[in-house]
C-alpha positions in Angstrom: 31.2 35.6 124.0 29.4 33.2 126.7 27.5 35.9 127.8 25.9 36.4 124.1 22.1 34.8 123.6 19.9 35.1 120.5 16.4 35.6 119.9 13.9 35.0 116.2 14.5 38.2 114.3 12.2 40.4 112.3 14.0 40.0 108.7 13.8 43.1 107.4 16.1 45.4 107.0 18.4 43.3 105.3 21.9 43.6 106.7 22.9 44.3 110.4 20.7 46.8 112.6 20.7 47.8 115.6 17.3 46.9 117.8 16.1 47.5 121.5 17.9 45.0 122.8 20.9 43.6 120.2 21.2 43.5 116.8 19.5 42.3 114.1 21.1 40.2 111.4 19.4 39.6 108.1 20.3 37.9 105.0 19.3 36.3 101.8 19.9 32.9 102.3 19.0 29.5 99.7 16.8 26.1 101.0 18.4 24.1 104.0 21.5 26.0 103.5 24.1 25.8 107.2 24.7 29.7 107.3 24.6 32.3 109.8 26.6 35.0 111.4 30.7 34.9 112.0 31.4 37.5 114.6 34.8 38.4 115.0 35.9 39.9 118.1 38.6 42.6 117.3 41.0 42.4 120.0 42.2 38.9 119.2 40.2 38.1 115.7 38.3 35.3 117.6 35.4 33.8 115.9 31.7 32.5 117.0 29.4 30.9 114.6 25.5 32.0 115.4 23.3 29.9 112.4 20.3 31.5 111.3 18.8 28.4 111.9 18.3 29.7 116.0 16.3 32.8 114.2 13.4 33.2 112.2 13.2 32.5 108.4 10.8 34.4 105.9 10.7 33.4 102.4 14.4 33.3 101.6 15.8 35.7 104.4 16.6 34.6 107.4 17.4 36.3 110.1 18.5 36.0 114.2 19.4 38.7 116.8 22.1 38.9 119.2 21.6 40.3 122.6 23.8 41.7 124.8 26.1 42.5 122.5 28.9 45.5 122.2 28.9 46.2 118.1 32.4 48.6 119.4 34.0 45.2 120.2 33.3 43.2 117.2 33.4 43.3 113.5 31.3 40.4 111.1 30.6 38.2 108.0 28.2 36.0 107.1 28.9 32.4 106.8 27.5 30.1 103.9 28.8 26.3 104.5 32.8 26.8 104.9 32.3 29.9 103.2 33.1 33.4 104.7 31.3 36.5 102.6 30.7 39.6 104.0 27.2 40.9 104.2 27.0 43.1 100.4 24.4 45.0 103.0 27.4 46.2 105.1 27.8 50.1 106.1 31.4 49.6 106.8 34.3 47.2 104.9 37.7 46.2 106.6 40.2 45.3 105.1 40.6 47.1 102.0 42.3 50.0 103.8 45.2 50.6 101.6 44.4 51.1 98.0 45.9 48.9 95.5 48.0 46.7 98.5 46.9 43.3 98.7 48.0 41.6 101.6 45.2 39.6 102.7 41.5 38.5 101.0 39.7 38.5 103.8 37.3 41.2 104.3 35.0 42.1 107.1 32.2 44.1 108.3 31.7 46.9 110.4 28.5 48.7 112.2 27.1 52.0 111.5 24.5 52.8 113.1 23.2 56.4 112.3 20.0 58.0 113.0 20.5 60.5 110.2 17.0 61.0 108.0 16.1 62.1 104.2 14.7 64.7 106.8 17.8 66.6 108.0 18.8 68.5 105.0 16.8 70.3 102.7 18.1 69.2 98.6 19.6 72.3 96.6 17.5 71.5 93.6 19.8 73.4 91.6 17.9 73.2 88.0 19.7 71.4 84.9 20.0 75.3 83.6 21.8 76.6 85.8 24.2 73.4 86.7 27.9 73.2 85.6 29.2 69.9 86.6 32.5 68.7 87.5 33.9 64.6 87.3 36.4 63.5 88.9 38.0 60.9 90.6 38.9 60.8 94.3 41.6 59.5 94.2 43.1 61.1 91.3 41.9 64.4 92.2 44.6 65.2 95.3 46.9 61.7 95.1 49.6 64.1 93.5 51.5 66.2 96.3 51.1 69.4 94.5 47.5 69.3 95.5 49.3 70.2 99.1 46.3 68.9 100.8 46.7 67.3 104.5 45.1 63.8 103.2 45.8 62.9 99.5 43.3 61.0 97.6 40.4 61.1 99.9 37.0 62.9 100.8 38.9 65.0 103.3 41.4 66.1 100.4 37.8 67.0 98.1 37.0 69.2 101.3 40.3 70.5 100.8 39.5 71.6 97.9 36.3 73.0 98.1 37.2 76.6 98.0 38.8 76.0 94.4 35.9 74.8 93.3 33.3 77.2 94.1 36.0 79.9 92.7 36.0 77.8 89.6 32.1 78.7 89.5 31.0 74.5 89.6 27.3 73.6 91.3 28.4 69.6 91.1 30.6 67.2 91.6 30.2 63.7 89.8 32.4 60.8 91.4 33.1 58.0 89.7 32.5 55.0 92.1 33.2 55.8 95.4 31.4 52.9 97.2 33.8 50.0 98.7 35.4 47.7 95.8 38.4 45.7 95.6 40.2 47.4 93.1 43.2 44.9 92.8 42.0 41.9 90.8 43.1 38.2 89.8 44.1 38.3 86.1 41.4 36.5 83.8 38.6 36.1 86.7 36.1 38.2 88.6 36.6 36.5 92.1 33.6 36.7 94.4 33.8 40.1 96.6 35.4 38.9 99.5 36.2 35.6 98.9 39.6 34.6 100.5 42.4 33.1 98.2 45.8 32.0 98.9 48.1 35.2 98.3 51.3 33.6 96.9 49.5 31.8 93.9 47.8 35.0 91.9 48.6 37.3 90.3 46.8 40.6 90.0 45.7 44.2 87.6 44.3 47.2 89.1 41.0 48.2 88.5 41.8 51.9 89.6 38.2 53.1 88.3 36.0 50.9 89.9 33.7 50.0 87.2 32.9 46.4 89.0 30.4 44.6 91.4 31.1 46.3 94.9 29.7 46.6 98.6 27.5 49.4 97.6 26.3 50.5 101.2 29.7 51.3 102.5 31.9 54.4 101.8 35.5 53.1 100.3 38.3 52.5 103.4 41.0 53.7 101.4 39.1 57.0 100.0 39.5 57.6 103.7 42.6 59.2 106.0 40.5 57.0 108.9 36.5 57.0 109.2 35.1 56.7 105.4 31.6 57.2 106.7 32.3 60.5 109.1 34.7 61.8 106.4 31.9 61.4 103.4 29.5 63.3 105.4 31.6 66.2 106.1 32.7 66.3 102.6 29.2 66.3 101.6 28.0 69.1 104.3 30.8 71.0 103.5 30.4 70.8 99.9 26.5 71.4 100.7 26.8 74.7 102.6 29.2 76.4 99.5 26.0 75.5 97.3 28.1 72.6 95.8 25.6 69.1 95.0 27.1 65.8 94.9 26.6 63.2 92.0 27.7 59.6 92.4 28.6 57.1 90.1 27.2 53.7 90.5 27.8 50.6 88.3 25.8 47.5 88.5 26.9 44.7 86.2 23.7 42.2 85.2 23.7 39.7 87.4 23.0 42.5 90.4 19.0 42.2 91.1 17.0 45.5 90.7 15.3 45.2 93.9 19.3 45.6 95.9 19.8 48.6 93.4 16.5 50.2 94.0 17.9 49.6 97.7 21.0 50.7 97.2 20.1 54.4 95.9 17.7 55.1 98.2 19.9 54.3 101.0 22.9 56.9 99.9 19.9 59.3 99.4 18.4 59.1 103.1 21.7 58.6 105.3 24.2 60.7 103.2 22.0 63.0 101.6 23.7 62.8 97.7 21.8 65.2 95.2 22.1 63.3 92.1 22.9 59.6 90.6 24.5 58.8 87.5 24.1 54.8 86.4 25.8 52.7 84.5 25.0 49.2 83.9 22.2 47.4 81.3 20.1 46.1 83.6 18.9 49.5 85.7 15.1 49.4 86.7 15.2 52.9 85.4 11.0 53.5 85.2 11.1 52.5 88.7 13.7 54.6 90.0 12.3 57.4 87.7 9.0 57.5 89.3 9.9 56.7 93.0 8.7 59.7 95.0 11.6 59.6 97.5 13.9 60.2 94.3 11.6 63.2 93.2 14.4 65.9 93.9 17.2 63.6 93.2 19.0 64.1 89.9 18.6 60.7 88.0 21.5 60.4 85.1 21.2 57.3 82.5 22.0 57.1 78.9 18.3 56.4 78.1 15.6 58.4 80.0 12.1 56.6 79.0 10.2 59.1 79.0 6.9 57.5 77.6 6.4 55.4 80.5 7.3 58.3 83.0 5.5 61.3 81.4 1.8 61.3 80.1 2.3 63.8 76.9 0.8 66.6 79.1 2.6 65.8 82.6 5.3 69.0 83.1 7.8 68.0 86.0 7.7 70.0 88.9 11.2 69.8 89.3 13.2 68.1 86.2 15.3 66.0 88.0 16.1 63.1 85.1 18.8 63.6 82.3 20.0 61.6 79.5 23.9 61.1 79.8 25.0 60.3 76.6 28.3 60.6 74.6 26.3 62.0 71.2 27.6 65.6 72.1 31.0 64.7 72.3 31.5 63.0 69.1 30.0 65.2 67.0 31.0 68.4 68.5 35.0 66.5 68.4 34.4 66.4 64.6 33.3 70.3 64.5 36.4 71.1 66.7 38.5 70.2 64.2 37.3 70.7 61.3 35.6 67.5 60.2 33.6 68.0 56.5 29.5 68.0 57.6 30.0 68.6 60.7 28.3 72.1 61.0 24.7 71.1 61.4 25.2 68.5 64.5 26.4 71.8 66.5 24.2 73.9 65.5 21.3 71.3 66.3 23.3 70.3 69.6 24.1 73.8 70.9 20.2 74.3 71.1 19.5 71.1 72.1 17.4 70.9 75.4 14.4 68.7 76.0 11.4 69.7 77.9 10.9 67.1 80.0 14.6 65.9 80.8 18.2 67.5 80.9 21.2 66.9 78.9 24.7 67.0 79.2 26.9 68.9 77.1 30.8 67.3 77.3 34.0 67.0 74.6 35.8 64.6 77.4 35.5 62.4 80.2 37.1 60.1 82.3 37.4 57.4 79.1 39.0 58.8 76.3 41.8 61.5 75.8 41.7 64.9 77.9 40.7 67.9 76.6 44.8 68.5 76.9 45.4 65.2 74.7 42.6 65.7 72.8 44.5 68.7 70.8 48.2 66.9 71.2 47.9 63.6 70.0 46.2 61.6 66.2 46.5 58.0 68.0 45.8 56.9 71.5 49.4 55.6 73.8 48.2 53.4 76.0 51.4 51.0 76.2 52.1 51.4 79.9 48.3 49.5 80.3 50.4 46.3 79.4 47.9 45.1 76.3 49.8 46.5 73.3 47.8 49.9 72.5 44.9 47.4 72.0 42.8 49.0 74.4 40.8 51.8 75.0 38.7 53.5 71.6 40.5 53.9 68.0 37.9 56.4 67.4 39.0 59.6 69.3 37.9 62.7 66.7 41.3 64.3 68.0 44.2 66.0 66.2 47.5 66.8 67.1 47.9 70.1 65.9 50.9 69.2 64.1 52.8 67.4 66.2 52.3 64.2 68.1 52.2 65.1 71.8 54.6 67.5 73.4 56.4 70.2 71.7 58.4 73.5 72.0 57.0 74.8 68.5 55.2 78.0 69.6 52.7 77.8 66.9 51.3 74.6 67.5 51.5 75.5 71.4 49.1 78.6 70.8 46.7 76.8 68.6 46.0 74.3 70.9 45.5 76.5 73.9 42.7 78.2 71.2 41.4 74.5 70.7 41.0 73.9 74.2 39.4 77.2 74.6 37.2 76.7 71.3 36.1 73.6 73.0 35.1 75.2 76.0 33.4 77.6 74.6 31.3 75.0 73.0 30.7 72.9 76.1 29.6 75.7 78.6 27.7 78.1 76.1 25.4 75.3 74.2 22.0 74.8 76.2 22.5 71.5 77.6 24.5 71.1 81.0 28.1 71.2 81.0 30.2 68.5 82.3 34.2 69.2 82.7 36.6 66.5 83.4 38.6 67.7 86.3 42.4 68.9 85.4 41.0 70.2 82.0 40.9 73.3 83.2 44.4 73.5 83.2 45.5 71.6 80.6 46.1 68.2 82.3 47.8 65.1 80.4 47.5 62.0 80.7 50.8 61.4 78.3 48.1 60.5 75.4 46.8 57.6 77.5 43.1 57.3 76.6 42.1 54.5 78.9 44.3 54.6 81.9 42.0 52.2 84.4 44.8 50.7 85.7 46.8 53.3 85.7 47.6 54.2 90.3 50.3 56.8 89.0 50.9 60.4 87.7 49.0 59.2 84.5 45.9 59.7 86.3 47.1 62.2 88.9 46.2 65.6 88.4 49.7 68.0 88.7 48.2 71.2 90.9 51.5 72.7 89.9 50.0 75.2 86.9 52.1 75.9 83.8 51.7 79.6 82.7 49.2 77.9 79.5 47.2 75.9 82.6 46.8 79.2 84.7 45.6 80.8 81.7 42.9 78.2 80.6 42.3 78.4 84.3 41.3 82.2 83.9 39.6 81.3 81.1 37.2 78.7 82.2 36.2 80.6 85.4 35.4 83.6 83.4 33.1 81.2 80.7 31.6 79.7 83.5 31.1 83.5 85.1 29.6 84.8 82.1 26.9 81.8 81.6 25.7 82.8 85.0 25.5 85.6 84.6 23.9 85.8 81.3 20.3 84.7 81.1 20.7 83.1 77.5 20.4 79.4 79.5 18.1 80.1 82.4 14.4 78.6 79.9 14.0 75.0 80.9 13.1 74.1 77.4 15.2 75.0 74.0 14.9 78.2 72.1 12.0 78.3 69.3 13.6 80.0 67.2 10.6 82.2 66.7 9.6 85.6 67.9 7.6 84.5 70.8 8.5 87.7 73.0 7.7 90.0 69.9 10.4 91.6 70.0 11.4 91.9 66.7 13.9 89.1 67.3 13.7 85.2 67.2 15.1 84.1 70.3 17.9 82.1 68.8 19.0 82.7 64.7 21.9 81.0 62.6 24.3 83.2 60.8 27.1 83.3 58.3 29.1 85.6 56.4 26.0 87.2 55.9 23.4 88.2 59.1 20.7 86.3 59.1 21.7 83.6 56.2 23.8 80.6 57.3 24.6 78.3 55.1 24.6 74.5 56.3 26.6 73.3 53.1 28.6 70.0 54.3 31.9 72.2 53.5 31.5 75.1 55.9 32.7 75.0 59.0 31.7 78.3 60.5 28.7 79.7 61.9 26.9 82.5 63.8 24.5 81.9 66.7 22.3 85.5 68.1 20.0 85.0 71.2 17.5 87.3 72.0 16.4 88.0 75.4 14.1 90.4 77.1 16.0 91.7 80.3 13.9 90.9 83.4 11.6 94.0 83.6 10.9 93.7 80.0 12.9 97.0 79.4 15.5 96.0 77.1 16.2 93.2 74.7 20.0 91.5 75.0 21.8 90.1 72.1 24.3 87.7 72.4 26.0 86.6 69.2 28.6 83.3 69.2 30.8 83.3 66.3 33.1 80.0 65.8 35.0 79.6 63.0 36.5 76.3 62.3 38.1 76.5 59.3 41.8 76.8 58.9 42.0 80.2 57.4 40.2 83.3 58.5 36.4 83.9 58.0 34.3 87.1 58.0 31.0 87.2 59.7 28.6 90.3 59.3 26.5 90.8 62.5 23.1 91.7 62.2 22.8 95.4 61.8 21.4 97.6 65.3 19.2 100.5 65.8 20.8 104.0 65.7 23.3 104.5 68.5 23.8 100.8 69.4 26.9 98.6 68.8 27.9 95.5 69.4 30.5 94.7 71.8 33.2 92.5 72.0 32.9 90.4 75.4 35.7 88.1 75.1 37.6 85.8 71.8 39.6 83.0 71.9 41.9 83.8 69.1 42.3 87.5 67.4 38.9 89.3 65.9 39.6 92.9 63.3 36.3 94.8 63.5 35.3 97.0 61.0 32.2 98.8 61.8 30.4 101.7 60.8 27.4 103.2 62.6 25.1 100.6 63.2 26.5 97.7 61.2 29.2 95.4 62.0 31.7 93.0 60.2 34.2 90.9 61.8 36.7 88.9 60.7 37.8 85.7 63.3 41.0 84.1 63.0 41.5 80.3 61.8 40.3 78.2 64.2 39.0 80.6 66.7 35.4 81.9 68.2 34.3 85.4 69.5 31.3 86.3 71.3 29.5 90.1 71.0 26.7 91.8 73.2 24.9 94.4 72.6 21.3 95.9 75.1 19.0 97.3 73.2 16.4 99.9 75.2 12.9 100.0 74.1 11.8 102.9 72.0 9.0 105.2 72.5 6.8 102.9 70.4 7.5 99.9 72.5 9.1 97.6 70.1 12.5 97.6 69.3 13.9 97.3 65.7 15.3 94.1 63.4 17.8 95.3 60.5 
């Protein structure tokens, strides 16, 4: 280390960079303050103190850079009085390698010094339309050996996977927090990142989500079977070139200051090229991000999207990139599910729900709250094995238990909630908004009725790869669903239907139905409904019907489809529960079991007058 000599720095970029002849150390600093930079050398976890004080100071960063130095032989913190923090700039923790094990408090940073660019990869800009997103975990998504990947609960294990989900038919994965945290925590406090304490004297709770202040720059160590940084990149190439985007989670609490946000996100943008962000947090300069140009094909999630102070009224979005996130879907579709009085005209209003100048998400679960498994097995939320008495996690879940609380061998109650979860389905990826699913509810995962498992580093939060014949068969069911919305044209407008003729077809492109075509009635007591879109095919040739019918109600409920020209009928493309048919000619009445839904098609040529015929 005697052969190590400094110079003033430049201050910006904040954090440790690599210059023509050292690196450059930057970092926010108070008045008079004895701080500077701990390196460490790694071979025998020596220490040198360089103060800022032999650098240059500019406003309140200061900076200093080290010559001659080899970054492969060393590792660094920042040092603040007796203090040792690591930089919250850092590409790279140590440390924190083992998830959940807590051996030591001391952290430390390491280099990485990329010359990747926003430049590199061109964004898949796959519209809000035409996106079905998957969340998940990365831990919980291969942790359990029946995923059979080579490294369990890591990017590498998502790469592992990637095949199964472009056969599943996703565009996106959503991660929940992914950045470095220290997921084991002292009971009762929120300890400084970092900050060393004695080991014998605490005791600590995971925080297996990661819903907490972080070192955002850095890819988490123990997401990783060795390099986090190479192995995020190659999940995110690989995910890339199979037409797969990548969403990330970030949570900023309120005392983290815009500015290191607005820092934050465009970092992960330019040197891992992510496609979208969803954040959480009160205190998100959201107009800023919104407008920054770098973030213009970047999908922005928030629960509020201001659109007043983005969007003058005439402004149309070249590429509609923002999307309120919000949990208003899932509550009041949960009530239509099952069966809730008044619940009819929030889904009908919902399923056509999509804004013209942002997205919206259509979801029943997500990682808080009950699966979509649960959701149909259980009245009450069990969430003893958190160790705070069932007090946490919602009371207000919308779910019922079919019958029976949890498991059971009772066939009945078995096949009516495999129709639930299908019912459900049906309702997330056919509505207008962009689906989200929750990963492992395409198969029926459990999480034992747990409804808030964030400390749960078990098979609560595990997803078993190991399909039961029910899982394989949801399975099939959500890759076909997700098949036929591609391939159907009902979702491909960017705005919501008008429900007017505006093709003059002869058709409104969306219509509400009852037991009666073309007369639904919204009473508070019903609890079954009709949907018919109208589309012209591409060429303008033909006109394609597509009529939803979900009935809620617990006893069987007869629909009468709108009548067709001469020589058309309606087809049955798929049901969730059975359907008795009883047409004649040109008209068409169906009758849907309890709790079911069925959806028809029909194409309808034009005639030799050009129009085609309503009935």
């Amino acid at each position: 280390m005697s052969l190590l000599s400094v110079r003033k720095g430049s201050t910006y970029p904040i954090g440790a960079s690599l210059c023509d002849d050292g690196i450059q150390f930057s970092c926010v600093t108070g008045v008079n303050q004895d701080c500077g930079v701990v390196l460490i050398r790694r071979s025998d976890l020596s220490r040198v103190k360089i103060p800022f004080s032999e650098g240059r100071r500019v406003g309140n960063i200061s900076s200093v850079v080290i010559k001659n130095i080899d970054y492969s032989d060393y590792r660094y913190n920042f040092y603040i009085g007796d203090r040792e923090i690591p930089d919250p700039y850092a590409r790279r923790i140590y440390g924190n390698e083992e998830f959940g094990i807590k051996e030591s408090c001391e952290l430390s940073c390491g280099f990485n010094f990329s010359d990747n660019s926003a430049g590199d990869f061109e964004p898949l800009c796959i519209p809000f339309s035409q996106s079905v997103i998957y969340c998940l975990h990365v831990r919980s998504f291969t942790a359990d050996p029946s995923s059979k990947v080579s490294a369990p609960g890591t990017f590498s294990g998502i790469t592992e996977k990637v095949q199964y989900l472009k056969k599943l038919g996703i565009t996106a994965i959503e991660i929940l927090p992914c950045y470095e945290f220290e997921e084991t925590e002292r009971l009762n406090e929120n300890p400084v990142p970092g900050e060393y304490v004695a080991m014998d004297s605490v005791s600590f709770k995971l925080n297996y989500w990661g819903f907490k202040k972080g070192f955002y720059f850095a890819p988490k160590s123990s997401y990783s079977a060795g390099d986090p940084v190479a192995e995020f990149k190659t999940m995110v190439d690989t995910l890339h070139r199979n037409g797969i985007e990548v969403i990330m989670q970030f949570y900023f609490p309120d005392d983290v200051k815009q500015g290191f946000i607005f820092d934050v996100l465009k970092y992960w943008v330019s040197e891992y090229h992510i496609d979208g962000v969803h954040l959480k947090g009160s205190r998100i300069p959201i107009t800023l991000i919104c407008t920054e140009p770098l973030f213009a094909n970047t999908k922005i999630f928030y629960d509020y999207i201001p659109e007043g102070e983005i969007y003058s009224p005439k402004d149309k979005p070249l590429y509609k990139n923002l999307c309120v996130y919000s949990d208003e879907f899932m509550y009041k579709v949960r009530g239509f599910l099952k069966g809730d009085e008044d619940r009819l005209k929030d889904f009908a209003y919902l399923s056509k729900y999509k804004p013209e100048h942002v997205g919206s998400v259509n979801f029943l679960t997500n990682y808080y709250g009950f699966t979509l498994n649960d959701l149909v097995s259980y009245d009450r939320k069990h969430n003893e094995d958190n160790g705070e008495n069932n007090a946490d996690g919602t009371n207000c879940n919308f779910s019922w238990n079919c019958g029976v609380e949890g498991p059971t061998r009772k066939t009945q109650i078995n096949l009516l909630r495999k129709r639930m979860i299908k019912n459900a389905l049906c309702m997330e990826l056919l509505s207008q908004g962009t689906p989200v699913i929750t990963a492992g509810d395409e198969f029926m995962n459990s999480q034992n009725g747990n409804n808030n498992p964030y400390c749960q580093d078990n098979e609560v939060n595990y997803l078993n790869w190991k399909f039961t014949k029910a899982g394989k068969e949801i399975n099939d069911f959500t890759r076909m669903l997700i098949e036929f919305r591609k391939k159907s044209r009902l979702f491909e407008r960017e705005v919501q239907p008008t429900m007017l003729d505006c093709t003059n077809s002869g058709f409104p492109d969306l219509s509400f139905h009852g037991e009666e075509a073309w007369k639904a009635d919204f009473a508070g007591f019903n609890r079954h409904l009709g949907l018919m879109y109208a589309i012209p095919s591409e060429d303008e040739s033909a006109l394609e019907l597509t009529y939803g019918a979900y009935n809620m109600y617990w006893e069987d409920k007869t629909f009468a489809l709108p009548s067709l020209p001469k020589g058309s009928g309606w087809k049955l493309d798929f049901s969730t529960g059975k359907v008795e048919c009883d047409c004649v000619e040109n008209k068409c009445r169906v009758c849907l079991e309890k709790r079911s839904a069925a959806f028809f098609t029909v194409r309808l040529e034009r005639n030799n007058k050009n129009n085609f015929r309503r009935h």
